[in-house]
N, C-alpha and C positions, 0 to 999 in steps of 0.2 A: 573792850573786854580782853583780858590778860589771855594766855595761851594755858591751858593744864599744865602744870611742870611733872607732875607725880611721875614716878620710875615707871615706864611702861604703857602709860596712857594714851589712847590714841589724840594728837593734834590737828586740830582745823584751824579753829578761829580765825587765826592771824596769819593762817598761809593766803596771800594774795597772789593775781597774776592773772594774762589771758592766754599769756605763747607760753612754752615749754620754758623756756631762759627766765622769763619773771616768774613762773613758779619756783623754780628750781631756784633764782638768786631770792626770792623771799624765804625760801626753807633754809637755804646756806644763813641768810641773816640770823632764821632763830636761832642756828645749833652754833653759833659763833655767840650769840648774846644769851647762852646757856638756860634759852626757854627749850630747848629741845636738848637733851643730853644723850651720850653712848649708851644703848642699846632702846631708848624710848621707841615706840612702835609710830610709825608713821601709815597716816589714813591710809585703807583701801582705796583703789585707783579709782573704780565706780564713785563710791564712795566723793571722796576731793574731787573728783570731774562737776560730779551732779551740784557739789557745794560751790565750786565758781563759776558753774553754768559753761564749761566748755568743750569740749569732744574729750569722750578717755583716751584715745589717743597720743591728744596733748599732756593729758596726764602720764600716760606711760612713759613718752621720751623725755618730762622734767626727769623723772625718778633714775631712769637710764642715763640721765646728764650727768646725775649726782653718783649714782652707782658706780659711770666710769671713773671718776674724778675721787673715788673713795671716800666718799662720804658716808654715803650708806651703802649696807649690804643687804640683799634679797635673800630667806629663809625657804623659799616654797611656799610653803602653808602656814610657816610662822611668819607669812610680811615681809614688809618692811622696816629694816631700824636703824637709827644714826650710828655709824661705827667708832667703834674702840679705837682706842689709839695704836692696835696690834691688828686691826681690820686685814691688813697683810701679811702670812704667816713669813717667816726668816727663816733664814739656812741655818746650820749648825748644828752644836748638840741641844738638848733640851735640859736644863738648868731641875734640880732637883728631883730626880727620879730613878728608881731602884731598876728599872727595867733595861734589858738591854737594846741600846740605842739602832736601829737601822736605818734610820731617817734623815742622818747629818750630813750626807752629801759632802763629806771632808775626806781629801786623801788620807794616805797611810801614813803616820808620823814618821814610821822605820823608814818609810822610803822619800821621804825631806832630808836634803843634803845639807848635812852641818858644817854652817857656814864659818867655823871659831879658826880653821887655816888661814881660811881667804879675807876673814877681815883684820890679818896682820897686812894684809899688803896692800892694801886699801887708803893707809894714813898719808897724806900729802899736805900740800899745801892749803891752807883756808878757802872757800869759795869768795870772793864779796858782792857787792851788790853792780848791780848792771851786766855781768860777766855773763856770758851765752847759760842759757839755763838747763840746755845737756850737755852730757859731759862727753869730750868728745871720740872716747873708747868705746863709751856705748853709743855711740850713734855710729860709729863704724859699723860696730857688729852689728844693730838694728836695721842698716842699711840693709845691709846681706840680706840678713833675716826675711826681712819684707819685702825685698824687689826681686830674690826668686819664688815669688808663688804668686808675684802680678804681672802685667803685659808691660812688655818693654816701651812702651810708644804713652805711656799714661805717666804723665809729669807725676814724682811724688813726692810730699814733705813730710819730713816727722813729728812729732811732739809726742813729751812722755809726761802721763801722768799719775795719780795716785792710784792707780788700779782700773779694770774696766767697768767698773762700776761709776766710775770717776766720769772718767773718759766720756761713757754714753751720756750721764747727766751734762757734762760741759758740750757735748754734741749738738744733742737737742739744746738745751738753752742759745746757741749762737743762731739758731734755723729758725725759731719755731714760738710762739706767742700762747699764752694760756687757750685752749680749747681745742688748738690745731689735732687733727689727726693723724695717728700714730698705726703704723703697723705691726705689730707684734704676733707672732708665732701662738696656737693656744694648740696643747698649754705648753705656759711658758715659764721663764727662767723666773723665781721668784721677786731681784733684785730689778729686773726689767718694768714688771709690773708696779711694784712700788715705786719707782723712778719716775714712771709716766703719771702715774696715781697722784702722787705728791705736786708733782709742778703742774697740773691740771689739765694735761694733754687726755687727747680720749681715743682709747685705744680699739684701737679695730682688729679684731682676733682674725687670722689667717690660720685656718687649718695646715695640719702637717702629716704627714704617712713617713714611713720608710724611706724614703726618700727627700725628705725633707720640704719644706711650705710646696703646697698644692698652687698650681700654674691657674686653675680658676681661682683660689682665696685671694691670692695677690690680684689678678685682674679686676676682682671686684673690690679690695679694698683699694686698691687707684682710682676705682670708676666711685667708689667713696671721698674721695678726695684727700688720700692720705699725701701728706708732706713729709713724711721721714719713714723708714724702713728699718726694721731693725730683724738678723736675720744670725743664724747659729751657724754656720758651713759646714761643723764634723760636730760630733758629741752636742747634740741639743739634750739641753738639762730641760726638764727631765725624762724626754724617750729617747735619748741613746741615739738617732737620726741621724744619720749624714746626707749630704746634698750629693746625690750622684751628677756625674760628669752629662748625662743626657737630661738632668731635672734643672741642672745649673745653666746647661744652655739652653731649655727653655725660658726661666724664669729672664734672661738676659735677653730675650728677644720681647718679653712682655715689657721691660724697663726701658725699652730702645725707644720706647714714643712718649718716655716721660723721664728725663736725662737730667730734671732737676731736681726732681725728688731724690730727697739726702737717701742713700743706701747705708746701711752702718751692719757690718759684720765683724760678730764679737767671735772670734776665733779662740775661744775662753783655751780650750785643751790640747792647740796647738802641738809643741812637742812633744805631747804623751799618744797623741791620737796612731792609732794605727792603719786609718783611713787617710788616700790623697787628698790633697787640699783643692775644694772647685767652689766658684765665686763668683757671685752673681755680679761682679762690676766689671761691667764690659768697656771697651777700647774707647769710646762716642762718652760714656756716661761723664758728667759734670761734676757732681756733687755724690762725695764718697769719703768712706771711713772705712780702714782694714785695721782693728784694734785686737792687740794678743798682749794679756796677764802673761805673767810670770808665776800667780799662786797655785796653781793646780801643780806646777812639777817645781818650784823652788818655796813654797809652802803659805798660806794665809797670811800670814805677816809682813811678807814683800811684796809691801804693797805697792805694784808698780805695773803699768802700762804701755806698750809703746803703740801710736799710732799712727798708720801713714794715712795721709790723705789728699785729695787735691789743692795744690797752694791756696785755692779761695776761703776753703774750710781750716785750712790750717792757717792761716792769718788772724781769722777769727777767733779758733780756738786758742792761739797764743795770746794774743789778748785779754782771756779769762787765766792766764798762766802769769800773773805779773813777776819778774825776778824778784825774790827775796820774798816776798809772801805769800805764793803759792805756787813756787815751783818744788817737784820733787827734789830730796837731800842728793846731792854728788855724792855724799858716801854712801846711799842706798842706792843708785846708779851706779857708781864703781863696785858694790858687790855686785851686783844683781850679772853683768858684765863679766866679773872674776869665776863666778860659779857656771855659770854658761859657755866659756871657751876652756873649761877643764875638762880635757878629755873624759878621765876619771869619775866628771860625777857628769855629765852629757852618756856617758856609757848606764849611770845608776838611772839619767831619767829615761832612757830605751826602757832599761828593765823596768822598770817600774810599769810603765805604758804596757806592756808584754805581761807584766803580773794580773793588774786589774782586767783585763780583757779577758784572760785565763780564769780567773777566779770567776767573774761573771759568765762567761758560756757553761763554767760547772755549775752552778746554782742554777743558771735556767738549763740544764739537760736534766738537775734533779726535779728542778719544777713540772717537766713536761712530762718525766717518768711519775708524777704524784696527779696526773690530768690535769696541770694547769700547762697549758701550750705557751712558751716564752722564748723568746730570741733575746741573744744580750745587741745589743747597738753597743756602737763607741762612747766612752768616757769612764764616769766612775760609778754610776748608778747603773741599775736594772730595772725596769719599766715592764712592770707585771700586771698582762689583762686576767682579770677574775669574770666569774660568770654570776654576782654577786655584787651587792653595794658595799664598794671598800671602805667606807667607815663603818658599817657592821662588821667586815670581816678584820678590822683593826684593832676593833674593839675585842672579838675573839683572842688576835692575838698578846693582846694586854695581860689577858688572863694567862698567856701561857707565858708569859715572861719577855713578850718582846714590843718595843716602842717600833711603829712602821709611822711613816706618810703617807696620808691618801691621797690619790691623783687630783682631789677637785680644787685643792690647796694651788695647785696650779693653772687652772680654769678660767677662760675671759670666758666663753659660751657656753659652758657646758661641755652638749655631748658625750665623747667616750670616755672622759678623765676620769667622770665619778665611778667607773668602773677599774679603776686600775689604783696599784700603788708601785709607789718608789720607792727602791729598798737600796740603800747602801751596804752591801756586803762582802765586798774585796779584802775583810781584815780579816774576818771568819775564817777556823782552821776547819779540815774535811768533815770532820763528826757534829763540829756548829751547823756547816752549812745543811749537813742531812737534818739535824734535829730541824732548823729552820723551814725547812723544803715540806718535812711530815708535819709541823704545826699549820704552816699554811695551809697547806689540804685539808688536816682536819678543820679549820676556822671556815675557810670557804665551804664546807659537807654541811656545818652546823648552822650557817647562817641561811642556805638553800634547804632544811629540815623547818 
């Protein structure tokens, strides 16, 4: 007997299995042969237990196989259902809507250096095929870059790729086999999530505070048996987080007993950050990744990466770099390199960094003056705790005219996120940010009435 297909229906039938892996690879079968579709409701745990006769248990960790792995997503009280093809929300702005945006997580356009000088001097000779795949102005300057802010005694190689987004996915893929576990930051960067989601790694959320991933989350997701590590150092998108210098040397005495698990720090805001740079990859460690964009302070579109890492990992990872088909453009490397040793715009990205920090401690002192208590952390966002569930209070603010992020859009566990939102507003002049500051108190009064 065939499976219900109808929009919504709950499925049994033809879910088979006795371990967690055979249920879960028999549900992946339906929703791939389109007996189970996005959003269809999938059985109660009770439920599907009692119908294949095995522990719920084992029902719960198929459902949690699949939930890591983004297949489906868990409602609460609305279930379970197969996800959408957008099951992971994206950065940006939101495409069609009258409201004003605070949720894009996008620097300041005024403060992207217009590259139209630097790509008159750029123009050289052809690249061809075989020829070293950086170029080698920017790996001088990338040298620099990267090997004052690591231990001198740590062999280091580079490789540049299309952005860090890039980077992470070609990281994990050289380490790491479908299933393997991932450790990631909750909540965390949205592109990280979907990264791991996608190539069907299962991600183990690691709490984070003020100080960046908690010394018990990591212990326990190693004593989980994670294989890769993936960690923010300054500006954690989305709570503003930096890793202090006494949380970094912990977390590096937790790493010291497990030297082969891949460490991968995305140093996403690097030259804008106004915090020192502290790094969980100590002197002994084996297998490591220090990966810094260039889009946060030379803008979205330079799409570019550089990473240092241990020759073992960078051997690998040149190897998914073949010349001529997926190496970054030398003439996006000779700008990328042109814009970055100009005094003149290295001076525009200080300011810039100095701007958004400033903007952000003004919106959260007007926050705190309106009772919502906020601190800005480093980057481009502001990570605001409410006393309130922030898609209620989002939804308030809709009505007043403004699009926000809710925290839970960021969320492997749960916890505190569904209480918070992230608000992009460093572009805001002083009378937006007031208007913004007194809408949100009123949205948060109205939602607790």
């Amino acid at each position: 007997m065939g499976a219900d297909t109808k929009k919504g229906a709950v499925h049994i039938i033809d879910i088979e299995g006795r371990s967690a892996a055979e249920i879960a690879d028999s549900l992946r079968t339906l929703i791939e042969r389109g007996a189970l579709r996005p959003g269809d409701a999938l059985p109660p745990v009770r439920t599907l237990a009692e119908h294949l006769g095995v522990n719920r248990n084992t029902a719960v960790s198929a459902y949690r196989q699949l939930m890591n792995a983004g297949v489906v997503i868990t409602l609460g009280r609305g279930g379970t259902r197969v996800a959408g093809g957008a099951a992971v929300a994206q950065e940006g702005f939101a495409a069609d809507t009258a409201l004003r945006d605070i949720g894009t997580g996008n620097p300041d356009p005024a403060r992207i250096p217009d590259p139209s000088h630097a790509l008159a001097s750029i123009a050289r000779r052809p690249v061809l095929y075989g020829e070293p795949v950086i170029d080698p102005d920017l790996a001088r300057w990338a040298q620099d870059w990267m090997s004052a802010d690591l231990p001198p005694e740590i062999p280091m190689h580079l490789t540049v790729t299309s952005g860090a987004g890039d980077a992470v996915e070609r990281l994990l893929a050289q380490a790491l086999t479908r299933d393997d576990a991932v450790a990631l930051e909750d909540p965390c960067f949205l592109t990280s999530i979907h990264t791991v989601r996608v190539a069907g790694y299962r991600p183990v959320p690691v709490p984070i505070d003020d100080e960046g991933m908690t010394v018990e989350g990591l212990r326990a997701a190693l004593d989980h048996g994670v294989r890769a590590v993936i960690c923010t150092p300054r500006a954690q998108n989305p709570t503003g987080a930096s890793l202090s210098e006494r949380r970094a040397a912990e977390l590096r005495a937790v790493l010291r007993d497990h030297p082969y698990v891949l460490v991968i720090e995305d140093d996403h805001y690097s030259l804008l950050s106004q915090l020192p740079y502290h790094s969980l990859i100590g002197p002994e460690h084996r297998r490591w990744a220090l990966v810094r964009s260039v889009s946060k302070f030379l803008g979205p579109d330079m799409c570019l990466a550089v990473t240092a890492s241990d020759p073992e990992t960078a051997d690998r990872l040149a190897m998914r770099l073949t010349p001529g088909t997926t190496w970054v453009s030398h003439l996006l490397q000779r700008l990328v390199r042109a814009l970055a040793t100009d005094p003149e715009i290295t001076a525009g990205i200080r300011a810039a960094g100095q701007h958004y920090a400033a903007r952000n401690a003004a919106f959260a002192e007007l926050l705190t003056t309106e009772g919502i208590p906020t601190s800005a952390g480093d980057g481009l966002n502001v990570w605001v705790p409410l006393t309130a569930p922030a898609r209620a209070v989002s939804e308030q603010l809709m009505r007043r005219g403004w699009l926000a992020r809710p925290g839970d859009e960021f969320a492997l566990g749960g916890g505190e996120a569904s209480d918070h939102l992230r608000l992009t507003v460093h572009d805001l002049d002083d009378d937006d940010l007031q208007k913004l500051a007194a809408d949100l108190g009123a949205s948060v009064r109205a939602v607790r009435r």
